[in-house]
N, C-alpha and C positions, 0 to 999 in steps of 0.2 A: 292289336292289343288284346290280349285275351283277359277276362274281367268275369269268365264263368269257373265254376267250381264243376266234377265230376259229375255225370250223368249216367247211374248203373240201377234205376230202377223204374220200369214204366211209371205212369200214373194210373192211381188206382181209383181216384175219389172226384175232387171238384175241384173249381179255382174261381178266384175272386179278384177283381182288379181293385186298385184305388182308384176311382170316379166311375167303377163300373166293372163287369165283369164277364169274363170267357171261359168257352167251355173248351173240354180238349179232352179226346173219345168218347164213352159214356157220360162221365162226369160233365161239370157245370162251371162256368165262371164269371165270375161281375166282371162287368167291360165298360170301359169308358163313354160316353154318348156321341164327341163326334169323330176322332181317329178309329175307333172302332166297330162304329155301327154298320159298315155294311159285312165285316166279319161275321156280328153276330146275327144280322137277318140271316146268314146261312147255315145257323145251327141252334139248338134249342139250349136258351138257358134259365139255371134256376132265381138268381138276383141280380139284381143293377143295382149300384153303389153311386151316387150321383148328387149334384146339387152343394159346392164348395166352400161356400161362404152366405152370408145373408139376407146378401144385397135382393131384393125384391125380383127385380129384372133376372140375374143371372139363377135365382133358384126358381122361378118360373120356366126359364128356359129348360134348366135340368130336369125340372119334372116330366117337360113338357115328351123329353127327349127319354125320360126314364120310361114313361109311359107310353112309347110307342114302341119301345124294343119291347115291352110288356107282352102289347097288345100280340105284336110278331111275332115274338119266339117264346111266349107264353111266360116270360123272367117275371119273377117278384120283386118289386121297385123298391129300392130302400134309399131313403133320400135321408143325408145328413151333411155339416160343416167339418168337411175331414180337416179342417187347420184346428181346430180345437180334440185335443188328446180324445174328452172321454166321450165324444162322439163320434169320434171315427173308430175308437174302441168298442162302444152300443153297435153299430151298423156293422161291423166286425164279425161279430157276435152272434148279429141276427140273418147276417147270412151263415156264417159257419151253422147254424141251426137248419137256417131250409135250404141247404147246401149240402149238410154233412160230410163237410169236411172239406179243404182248402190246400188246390194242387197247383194252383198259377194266380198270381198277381201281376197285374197292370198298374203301376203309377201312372195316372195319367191328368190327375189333377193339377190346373193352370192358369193363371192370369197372366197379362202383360200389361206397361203401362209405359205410355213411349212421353219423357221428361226431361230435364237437364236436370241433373245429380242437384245443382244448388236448390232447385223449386221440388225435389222429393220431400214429404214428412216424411214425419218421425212413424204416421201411422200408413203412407205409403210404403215404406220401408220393411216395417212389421207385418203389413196385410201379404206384399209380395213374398217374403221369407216363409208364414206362416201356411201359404195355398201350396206353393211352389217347393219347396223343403220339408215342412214339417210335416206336412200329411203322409208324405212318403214314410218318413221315420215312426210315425206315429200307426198305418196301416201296416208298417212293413215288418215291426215288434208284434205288432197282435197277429199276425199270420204265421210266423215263423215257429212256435211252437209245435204247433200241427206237419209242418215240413219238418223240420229234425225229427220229430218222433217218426217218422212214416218214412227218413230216409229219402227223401224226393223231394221237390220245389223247384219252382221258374219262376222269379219274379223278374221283370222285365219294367224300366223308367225310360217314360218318356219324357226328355231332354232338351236341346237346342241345338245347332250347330255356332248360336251363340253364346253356349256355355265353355265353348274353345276358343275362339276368334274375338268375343266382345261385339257392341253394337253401342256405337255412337247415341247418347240422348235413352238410353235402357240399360241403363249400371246397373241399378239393381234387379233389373230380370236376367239380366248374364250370372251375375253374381247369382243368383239366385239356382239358377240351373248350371253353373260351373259347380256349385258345393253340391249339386244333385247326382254328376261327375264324379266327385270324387266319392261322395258317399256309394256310390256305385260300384267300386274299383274296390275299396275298401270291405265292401261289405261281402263281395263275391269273394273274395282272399279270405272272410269269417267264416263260410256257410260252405264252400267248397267243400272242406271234408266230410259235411254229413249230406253228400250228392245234391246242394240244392245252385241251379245257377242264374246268375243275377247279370241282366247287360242292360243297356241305354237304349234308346233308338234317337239318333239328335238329326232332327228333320232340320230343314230352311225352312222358308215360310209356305206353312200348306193353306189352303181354303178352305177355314173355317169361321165361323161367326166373330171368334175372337180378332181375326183381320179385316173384317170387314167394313170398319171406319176407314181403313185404309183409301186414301184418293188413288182416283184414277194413272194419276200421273206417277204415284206412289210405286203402283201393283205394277207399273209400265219401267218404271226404273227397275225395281226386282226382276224382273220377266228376264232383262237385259243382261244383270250381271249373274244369270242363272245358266247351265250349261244348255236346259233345255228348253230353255226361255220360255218358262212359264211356270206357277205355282206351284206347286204340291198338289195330291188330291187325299183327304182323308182316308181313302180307301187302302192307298200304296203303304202307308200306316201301318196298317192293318194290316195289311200283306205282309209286310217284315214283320209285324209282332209275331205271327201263326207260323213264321219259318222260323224264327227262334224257337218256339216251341216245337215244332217237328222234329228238328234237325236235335234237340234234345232227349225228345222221347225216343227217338230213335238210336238212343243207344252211344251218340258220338259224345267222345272226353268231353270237347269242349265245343260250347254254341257258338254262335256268332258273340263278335265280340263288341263293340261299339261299332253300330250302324249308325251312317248317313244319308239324308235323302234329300 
């Protein structure tokens, strides 16, 4: 399924992810904290985009995580609630400034929340939509300006593999990353003509904090009905993010198209 638009001009400037950011040659990019973090310990970057909502715990976590790619690759931490417009718009902003300018996005901001559809709110429902959908839409309009004009962009969402298949007892985190999907497909058929290209990466379940409530017996059933019986690693993530981008910059029509992992 191809889901990228034309690729006929290096990059020249920086790139910024939602929930964080990478860089790609000279330039810079926000990169997400845990799918991406050991990409960017191996290259210097100018911001990290991090910290999704305001829950106590999980903006602790992000800073935690913003502040150590900091420390590493010397990135300037920009922590905001990308589900609200004019904060993921502000942080936007304030990396496009100590970035100077914006050549890769990462969606990569996410929740999950494993419920039977009948026991979801009204505010489970909107908080999932809002981290998992809107942020994307809301990072992915304030970057775009800068990519049409400059003729370039890769912005790359990270997905599910159950925004195809569905998951039993996570209606609305499917739902949630099936219109991440579509908005995907859709949006690389918008931006294509002015060289910029836009794919997914829809992992299974990797090892990240986010799974980590997960029981024993849980992560043992996954393992099982996995080809490689066993997790994801963050890392592999990141590996396909930086081969889409390669495989872009380099010239070729079109990127990978919806990755699976």
């Amino acid at each position: 399924m191809d889901v990228s638009g034309a690729a006929d001009r290096p990059f020249r400037r920086h790139a910024l992810a939602a929930a964080a950011a990478v860089q790609h040659q000279r330039g810079h990019t926000a990169v997400p904290a845990h799918d991406a973090l050991q990409l960017f310990r191996r290259r210097r970057l100018c911001a990290v985009l991090d910290a999704v909502n305001n829950h106590d715990a999980v903006r602790t976590n992000a800073d935690c995580a913003a502040a150590t790619l900091a420390a590493e690759c010397g990135a300037i931490a920009i922590c905001a609630d990308l589900s609200v417009s004019s904060e993921a718009k502000r942080a936007v902003e304030d990396a496009r400034v100590a970035l100077g300018g914006i050549d890769v996005l990462v969606n990569n901001a996410g929740i999950s929340q494993i419920k039977m559809l009948c026991d979801v709110t009204d505010d489970d429902w909107q908080r999932m939509i809002n981290t998992n959908l809107s942020s994307a839409f809301f990072v992915s309009q304030s970057v775009l300006p800068d990519m049409v004009s400059q003729k370039c962009g890769r912005i790359i969402n990270i997905g599910s593999m159950w925004g195809k298949t569905g998951a039993s007892c996570e209606v609305h985190y499917s739902a949630s990353k099936a219109a991440l999907r579509g908005f995907t497909m859709a949006l690389a058929k918008e931006v294509g003509p002015s060289g910029i290209t836009v794919n997914a990466i829809e992992p299974g379940v990797i090892k990240t904090d986010m799974n980590a409530s997960l029981s024993f017996e849980d992560k043992a059933a996954i393992c099982e009905e996995t080809p490689l019986m066993r997790m994801g690693e963050p890392e592999e993530i990141a590996k396909a993010g930086a081969e889409i981008v390669a495989v872009s910059s380099a010239g070729d029509a079109n990127a990978k198209g919806i990755a699976r992992a």
